[in-house]
FILUMTOR-599272 format. One line per field, with one value per atom (N, C-alpha, C): x, y, z; residue in one letter. Coordinates in steps of 0.05 Angstrom, whole numbers, m for minus. Last residue first. Example, Ala and Ser with C-alpha at 12.3 -4.5 7.8 and 13.67 -1.06 7.14 Angstrom:
BEGIN
u = (257/273/258/264/246/264) $
v = (m45/m21/1/m114/m90/m66) $
w = (142/143/157/156/156/156) $
dolum = (s/s/s/a/a/a) $
This chain:
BEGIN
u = (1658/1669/1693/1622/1648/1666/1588/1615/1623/1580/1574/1589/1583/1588/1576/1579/1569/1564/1572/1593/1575/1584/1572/1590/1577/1583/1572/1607/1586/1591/1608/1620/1601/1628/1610/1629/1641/1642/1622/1633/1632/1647/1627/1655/1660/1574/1589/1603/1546/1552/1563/1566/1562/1563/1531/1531/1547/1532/1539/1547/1499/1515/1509/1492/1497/1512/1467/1483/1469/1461/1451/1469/1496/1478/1470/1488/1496/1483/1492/1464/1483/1548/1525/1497/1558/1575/1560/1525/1534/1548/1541/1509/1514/1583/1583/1558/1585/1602/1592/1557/1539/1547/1592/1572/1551/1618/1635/1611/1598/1602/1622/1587/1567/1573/1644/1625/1600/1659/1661/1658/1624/1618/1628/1590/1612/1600/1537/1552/1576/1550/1548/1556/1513/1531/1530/1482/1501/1517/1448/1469/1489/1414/1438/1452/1360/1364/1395/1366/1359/1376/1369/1392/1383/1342/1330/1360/1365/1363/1358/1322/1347/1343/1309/1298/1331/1265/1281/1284/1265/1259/1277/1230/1246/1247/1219/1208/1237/1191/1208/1196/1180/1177/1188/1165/1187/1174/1138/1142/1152/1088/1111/1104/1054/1050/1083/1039/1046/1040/1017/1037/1043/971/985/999/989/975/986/969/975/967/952/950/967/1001/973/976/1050/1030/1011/1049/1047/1041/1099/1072/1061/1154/1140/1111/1184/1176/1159/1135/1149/1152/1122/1125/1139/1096/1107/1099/1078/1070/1100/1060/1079/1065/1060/1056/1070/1055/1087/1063/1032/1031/1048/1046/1039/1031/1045/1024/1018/1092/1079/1053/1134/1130/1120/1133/1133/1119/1166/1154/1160/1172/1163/1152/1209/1194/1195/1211/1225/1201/1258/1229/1238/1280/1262/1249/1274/1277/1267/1248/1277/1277/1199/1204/1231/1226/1215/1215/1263/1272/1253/1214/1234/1248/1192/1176/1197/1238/1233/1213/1246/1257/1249/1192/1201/1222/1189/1160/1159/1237/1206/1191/1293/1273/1244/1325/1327/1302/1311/1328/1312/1277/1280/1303/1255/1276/1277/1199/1211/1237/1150/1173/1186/1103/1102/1146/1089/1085/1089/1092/1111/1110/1084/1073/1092/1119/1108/1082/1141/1166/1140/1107/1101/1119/1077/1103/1095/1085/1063/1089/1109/1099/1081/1079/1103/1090/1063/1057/1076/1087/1076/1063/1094/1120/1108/1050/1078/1098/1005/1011/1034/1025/1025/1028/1020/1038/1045/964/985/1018/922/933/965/861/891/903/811/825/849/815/804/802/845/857/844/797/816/831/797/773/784/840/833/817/849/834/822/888/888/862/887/884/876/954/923/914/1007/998/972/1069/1035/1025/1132/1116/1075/1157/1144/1126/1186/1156/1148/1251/1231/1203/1295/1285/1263/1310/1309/1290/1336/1318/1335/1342/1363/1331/1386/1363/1370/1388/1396/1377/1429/1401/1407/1464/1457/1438/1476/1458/1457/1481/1490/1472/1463/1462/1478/1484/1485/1484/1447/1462/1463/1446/1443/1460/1408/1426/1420/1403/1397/1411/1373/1397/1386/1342/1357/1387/1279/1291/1331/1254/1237/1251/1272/1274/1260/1271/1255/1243/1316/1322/1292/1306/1325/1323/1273/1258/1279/1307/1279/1275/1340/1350/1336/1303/1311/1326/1308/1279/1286/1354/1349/1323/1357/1369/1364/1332/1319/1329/1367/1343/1331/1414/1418/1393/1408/1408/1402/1409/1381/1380/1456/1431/1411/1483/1487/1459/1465/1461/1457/1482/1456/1446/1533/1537/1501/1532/1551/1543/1489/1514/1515/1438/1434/1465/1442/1454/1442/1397/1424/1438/1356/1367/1393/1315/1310/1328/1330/1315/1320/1344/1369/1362/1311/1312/1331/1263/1281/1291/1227/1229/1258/1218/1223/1233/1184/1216/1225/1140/1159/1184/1119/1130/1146/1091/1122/1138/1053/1065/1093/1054/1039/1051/1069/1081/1064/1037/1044/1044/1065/1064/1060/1041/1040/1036/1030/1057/1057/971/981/1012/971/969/970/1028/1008/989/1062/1066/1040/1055/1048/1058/1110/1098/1091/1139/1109/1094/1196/1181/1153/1252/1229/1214/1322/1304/1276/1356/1341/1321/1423/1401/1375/1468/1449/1423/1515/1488/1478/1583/1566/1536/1610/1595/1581/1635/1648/1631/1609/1613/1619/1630/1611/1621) $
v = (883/902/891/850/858/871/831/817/832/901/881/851/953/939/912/969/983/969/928/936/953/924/940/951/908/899/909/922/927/915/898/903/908/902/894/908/869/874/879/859/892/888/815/828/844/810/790/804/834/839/832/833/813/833/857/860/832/867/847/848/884/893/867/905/883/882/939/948/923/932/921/931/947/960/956/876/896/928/821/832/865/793/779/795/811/816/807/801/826/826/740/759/788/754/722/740/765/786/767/727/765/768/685/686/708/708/697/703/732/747/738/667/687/704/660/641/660/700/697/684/689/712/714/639/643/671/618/629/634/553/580/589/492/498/533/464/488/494/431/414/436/440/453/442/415/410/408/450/416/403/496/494/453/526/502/500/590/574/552/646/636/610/708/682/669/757/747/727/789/765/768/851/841/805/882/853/852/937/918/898/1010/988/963/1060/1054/1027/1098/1101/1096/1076/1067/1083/1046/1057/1060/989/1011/1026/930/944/963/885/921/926/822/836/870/749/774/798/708/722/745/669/695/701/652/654/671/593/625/622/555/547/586/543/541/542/544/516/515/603/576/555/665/635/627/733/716/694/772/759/740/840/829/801/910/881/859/970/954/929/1024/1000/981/1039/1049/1032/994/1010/1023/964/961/979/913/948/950/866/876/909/808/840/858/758/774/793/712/740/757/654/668/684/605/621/642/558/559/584/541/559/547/511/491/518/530/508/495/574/581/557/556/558/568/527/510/529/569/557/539/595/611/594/550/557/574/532/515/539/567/568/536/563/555/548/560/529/541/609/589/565/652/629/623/682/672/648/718/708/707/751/734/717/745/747/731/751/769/763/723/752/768/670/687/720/642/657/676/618/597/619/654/645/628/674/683/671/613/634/641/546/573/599/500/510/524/494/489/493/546/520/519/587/563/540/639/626/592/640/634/624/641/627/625/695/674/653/733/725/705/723/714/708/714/737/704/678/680/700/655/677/691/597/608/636/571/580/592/553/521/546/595/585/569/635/613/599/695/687/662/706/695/687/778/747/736/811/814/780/812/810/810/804/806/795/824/805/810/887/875/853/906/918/897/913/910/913/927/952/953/887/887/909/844/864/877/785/795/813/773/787/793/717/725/747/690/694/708/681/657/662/708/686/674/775/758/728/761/784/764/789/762/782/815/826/794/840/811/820/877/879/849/904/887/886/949/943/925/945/955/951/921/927/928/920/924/931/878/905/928/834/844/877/822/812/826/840/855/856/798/827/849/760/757/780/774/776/778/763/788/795/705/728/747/697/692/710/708/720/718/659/682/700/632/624/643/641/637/639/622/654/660/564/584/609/555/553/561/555/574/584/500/521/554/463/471/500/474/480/483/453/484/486/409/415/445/378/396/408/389/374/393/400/389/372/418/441/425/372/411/427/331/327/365/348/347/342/344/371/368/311/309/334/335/306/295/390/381/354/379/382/388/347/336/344/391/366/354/426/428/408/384/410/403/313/335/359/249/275/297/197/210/240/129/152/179/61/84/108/23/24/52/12/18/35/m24/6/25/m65/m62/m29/m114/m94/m81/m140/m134/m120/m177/m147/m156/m221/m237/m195/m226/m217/m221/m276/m261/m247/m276/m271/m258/m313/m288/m290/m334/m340/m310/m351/m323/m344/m403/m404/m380/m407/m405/m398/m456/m435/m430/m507/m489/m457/m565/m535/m521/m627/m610/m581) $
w = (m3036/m3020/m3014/m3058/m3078/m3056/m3019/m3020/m3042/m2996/m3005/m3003/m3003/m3033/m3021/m2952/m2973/m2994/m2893/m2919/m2933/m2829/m2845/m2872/m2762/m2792/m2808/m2704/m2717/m2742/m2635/m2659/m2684/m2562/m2584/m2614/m2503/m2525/m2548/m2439/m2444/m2473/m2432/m2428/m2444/m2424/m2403/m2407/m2475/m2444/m2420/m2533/m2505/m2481/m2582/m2564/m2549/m2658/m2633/m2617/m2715/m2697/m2669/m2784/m2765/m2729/m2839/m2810/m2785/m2910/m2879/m2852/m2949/m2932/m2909/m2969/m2980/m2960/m2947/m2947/m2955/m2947/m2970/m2964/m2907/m2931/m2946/m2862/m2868/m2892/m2854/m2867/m2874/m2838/m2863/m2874/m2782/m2813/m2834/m2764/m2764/m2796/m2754/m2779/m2782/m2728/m2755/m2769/m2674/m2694/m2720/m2658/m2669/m2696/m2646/m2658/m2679/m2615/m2633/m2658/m2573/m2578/m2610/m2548/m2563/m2572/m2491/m2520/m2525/m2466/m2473/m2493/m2436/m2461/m2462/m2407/m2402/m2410/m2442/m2419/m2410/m2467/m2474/m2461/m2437/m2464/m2476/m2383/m2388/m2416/m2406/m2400/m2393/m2460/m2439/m2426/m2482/m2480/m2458/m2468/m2455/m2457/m2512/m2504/m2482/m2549/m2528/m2512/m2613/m2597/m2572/m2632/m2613/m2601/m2700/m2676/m2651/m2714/m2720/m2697/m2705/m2725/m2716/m2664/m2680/m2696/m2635/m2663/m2677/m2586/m2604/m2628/m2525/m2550/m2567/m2490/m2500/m2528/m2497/m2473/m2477/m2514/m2522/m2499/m2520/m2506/m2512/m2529/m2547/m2533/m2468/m2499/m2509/m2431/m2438/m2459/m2434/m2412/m2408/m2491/m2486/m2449/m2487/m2477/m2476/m2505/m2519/m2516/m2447/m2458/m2480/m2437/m2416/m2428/m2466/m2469/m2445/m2475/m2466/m2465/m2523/m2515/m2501/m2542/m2521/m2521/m2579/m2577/m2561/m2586/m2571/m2571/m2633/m2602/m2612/m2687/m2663/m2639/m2733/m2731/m2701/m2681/m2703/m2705/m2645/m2653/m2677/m2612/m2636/m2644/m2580/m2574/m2607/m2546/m2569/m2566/m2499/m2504/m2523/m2474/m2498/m2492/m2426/m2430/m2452/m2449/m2418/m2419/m2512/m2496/m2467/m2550/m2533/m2518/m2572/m2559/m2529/m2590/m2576/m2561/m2632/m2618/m2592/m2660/m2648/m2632/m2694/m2666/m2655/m2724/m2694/m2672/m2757/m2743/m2719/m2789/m2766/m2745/m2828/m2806/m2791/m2859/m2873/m2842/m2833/m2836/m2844/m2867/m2841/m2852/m2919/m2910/m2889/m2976/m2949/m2945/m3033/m3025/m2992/m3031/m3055/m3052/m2985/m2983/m3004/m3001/m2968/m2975/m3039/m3043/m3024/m3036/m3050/m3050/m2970/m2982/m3011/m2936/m2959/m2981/m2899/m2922/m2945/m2861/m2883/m2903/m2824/m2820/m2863/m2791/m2795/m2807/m2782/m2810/m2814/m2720/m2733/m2766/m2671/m2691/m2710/m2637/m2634/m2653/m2668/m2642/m2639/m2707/m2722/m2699/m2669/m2686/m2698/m2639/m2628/m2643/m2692/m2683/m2660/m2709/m2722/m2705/m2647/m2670/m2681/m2665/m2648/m2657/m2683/m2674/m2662/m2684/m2668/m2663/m2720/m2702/m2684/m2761/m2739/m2716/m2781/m2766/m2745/m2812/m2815/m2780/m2801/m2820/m2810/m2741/m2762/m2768/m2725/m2721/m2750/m2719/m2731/m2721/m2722/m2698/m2702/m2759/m2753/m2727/m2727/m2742/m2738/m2770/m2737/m2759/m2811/m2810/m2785/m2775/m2796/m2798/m2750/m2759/m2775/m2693/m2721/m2719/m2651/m2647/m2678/m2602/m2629/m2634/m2540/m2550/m2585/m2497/m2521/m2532/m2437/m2451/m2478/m2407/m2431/m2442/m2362/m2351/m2381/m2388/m2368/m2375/m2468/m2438/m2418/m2522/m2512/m2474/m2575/m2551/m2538/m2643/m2634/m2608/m2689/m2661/m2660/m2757/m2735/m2713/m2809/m2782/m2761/m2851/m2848/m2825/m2881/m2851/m2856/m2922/m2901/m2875/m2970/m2976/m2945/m2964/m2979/m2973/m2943/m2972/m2973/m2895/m2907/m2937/m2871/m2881/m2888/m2870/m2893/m2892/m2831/m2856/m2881/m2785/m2799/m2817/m2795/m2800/m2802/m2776/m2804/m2818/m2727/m2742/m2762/m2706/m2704/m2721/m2724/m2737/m2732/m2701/m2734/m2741/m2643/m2655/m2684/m2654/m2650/m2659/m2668/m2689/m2674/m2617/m2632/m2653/m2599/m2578/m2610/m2640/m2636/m2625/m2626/m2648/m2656/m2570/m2584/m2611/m2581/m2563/m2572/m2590/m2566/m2563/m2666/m2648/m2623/m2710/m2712/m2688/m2700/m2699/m2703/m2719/m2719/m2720/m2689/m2720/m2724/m2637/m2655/m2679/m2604/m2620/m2636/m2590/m2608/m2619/m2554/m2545/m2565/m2577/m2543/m2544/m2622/m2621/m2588/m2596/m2614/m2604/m2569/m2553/m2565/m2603/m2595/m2578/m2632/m2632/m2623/m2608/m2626/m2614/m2613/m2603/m2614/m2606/m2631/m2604/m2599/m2591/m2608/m2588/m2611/m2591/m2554/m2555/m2580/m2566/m2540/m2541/m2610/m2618/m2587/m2599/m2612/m2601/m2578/m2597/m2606/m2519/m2541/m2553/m2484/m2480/m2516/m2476/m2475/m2487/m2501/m2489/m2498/m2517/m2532/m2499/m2540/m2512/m2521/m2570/m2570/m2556/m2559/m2556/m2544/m2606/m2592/m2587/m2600/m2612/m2600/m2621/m2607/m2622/m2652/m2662/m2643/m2663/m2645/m2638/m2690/m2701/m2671/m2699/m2684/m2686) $
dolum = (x/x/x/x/x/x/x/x/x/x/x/x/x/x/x/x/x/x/x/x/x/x/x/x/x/x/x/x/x/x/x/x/x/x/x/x/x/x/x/x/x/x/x/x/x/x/x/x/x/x/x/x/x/x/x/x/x/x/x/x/x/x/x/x/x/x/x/x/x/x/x/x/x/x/x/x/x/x/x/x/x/x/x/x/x/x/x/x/x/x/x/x/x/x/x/x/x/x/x/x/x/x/x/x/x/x/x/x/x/x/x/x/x/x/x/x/x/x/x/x/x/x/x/x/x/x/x/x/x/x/x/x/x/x/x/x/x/x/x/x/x/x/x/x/x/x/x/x/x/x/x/x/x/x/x/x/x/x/x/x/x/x/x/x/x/x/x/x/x/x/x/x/x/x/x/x/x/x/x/x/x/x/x/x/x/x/x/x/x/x/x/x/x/x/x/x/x/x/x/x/x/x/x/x/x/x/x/x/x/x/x/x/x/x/x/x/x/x/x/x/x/x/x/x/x/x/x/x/x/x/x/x/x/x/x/x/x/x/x/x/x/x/x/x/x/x/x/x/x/x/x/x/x/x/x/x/x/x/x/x/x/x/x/x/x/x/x/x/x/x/x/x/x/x/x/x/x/x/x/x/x/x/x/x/x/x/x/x/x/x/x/x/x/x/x/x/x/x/x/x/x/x/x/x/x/x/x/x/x/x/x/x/x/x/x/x/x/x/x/x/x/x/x/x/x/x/x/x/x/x/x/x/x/x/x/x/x/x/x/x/x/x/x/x/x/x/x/x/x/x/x/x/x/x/x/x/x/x/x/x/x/x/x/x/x/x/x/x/x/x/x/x/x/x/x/x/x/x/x/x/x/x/x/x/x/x/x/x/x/x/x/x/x/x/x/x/x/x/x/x/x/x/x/x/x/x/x/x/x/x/x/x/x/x/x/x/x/x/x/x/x/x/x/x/x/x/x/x/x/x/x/x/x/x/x/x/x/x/x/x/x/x/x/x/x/x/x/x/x/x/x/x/x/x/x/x/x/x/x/x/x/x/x/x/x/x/x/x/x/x/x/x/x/x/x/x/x/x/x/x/x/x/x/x/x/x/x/x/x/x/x/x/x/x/x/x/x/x/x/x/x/x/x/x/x/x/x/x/x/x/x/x/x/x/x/x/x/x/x/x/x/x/x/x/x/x/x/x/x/x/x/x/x/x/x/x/x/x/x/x/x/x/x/x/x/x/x/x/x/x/x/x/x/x/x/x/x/x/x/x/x/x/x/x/x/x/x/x/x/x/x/x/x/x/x/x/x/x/x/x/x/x/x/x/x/x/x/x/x/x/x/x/x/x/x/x/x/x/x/x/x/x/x/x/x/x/x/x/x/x/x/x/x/x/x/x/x/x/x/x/x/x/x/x/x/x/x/x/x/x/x/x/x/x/x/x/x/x/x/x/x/x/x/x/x/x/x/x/x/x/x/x/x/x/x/x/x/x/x/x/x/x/x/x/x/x/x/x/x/x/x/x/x/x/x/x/x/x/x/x/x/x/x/x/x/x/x/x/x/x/x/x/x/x/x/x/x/x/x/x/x/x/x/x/x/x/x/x) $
């Protein structure tokens, strides 16, 4: 007689069937999984947000549009990164399905919206292809765009990825570029904080490989900052 215990598999009477089908749409997704998106919710997630906002302003370096970026870490975990580039579009979008929306609501909120799939708005891009900035808008508890452009200051605020009002003129302006501002979900981050030096590894990492570019990194928690700025380059 065999010594072999026997599993005994416990069946459930619960259907399987099209009841039990969940389909996540927009940003709920990466709300519900952010680690498909951004890798992990720990320190090393936390960080990849800045990277992604950051990365857009590296697109409008590599194409030639923007010049100097700031990345400031404020009290409380919040994050501002603010760039010298032609500001994201704010016009409404063309396509019918959006209703008119301006562009730039569209690119914080739908996923694979964003000028990287266009060759002629940008010959060379990094981060995630018109995932990165709507994810981090998503995992934010609250993120704020503000875009300096053709003379008026553009504003739209988010909750959780959720605008709280349209695309709106707050001013006038003679400067250029995009301001993101956001404070990671602390639900999500499990109160994970920034690294200052974390950050500024990979500022200098972009700063040597964008030639010219002027990179600079605020914390305000302990009154540091630092600038990056090669001439050459990596030959430098």
């Amino acid at each position: 007689m065999s010594n072999t215990a026997e599993t005994e598999v416990k069946k459930t009477t619960d259907a399987y069937d099209a009841s039990k089908i969940q389909v996540l749409e927009g940003l709920e997704a990466v709300r519900k999984r952010p680690a498909m998106y951004i890798g992990s919710t720990g320190p090393s997630g936390l960080h990849h947000l800045v990277y992604e906002v950051v990365d857009n302003s590296v697109d409008e370096i590599l194409a030639g549009r923007c010049s100097s970026v700031t990345v400031t870490i404020h009290q409380g975990n919040s994050i501002t990164v603010q760039d010298d580039g032609s500001g994201i579009p704010v016009d409404p979008m063309p396509d019918p399905k959006f209703k008119g929306k301006s562009a730039l609501e569209v690119i914080m909120t739908v996923l694979h919206a964003g000028g990287k799939f266009d060759k002629s708005a940008y010959k060379v891009s990094g981060g995630l292809h018109g995932v990165g900035v709507t994810c981090v808008n998503a995992l934010s508890e609250w993120l704020k765009a503000e875009v300096h452009k053709d003379g008026k200051v553009w504003v739209q605020s988010y909750k959780r990825g959720k605008p709280d009002g349209p695309v709106s003129v707050e001013g006038k302006t003679e400067d250029h570029g995009t301001i993101i501002s956001f404070k990671p979900d602390p639900d999500i981050f499990n109160g994970h904080m920034y690294s200052f030096d974390t950050l500024a590894n990979r500022l200098r990492e972009l700063a040597f490989l964008n030639a010219g570019a002027k990179i600079t990194i605020i914390d305000e928690r302990e009154d540091k900052k630092h600038t990056f700025h090669y001439e050459g380059g990596i030959a430098q």
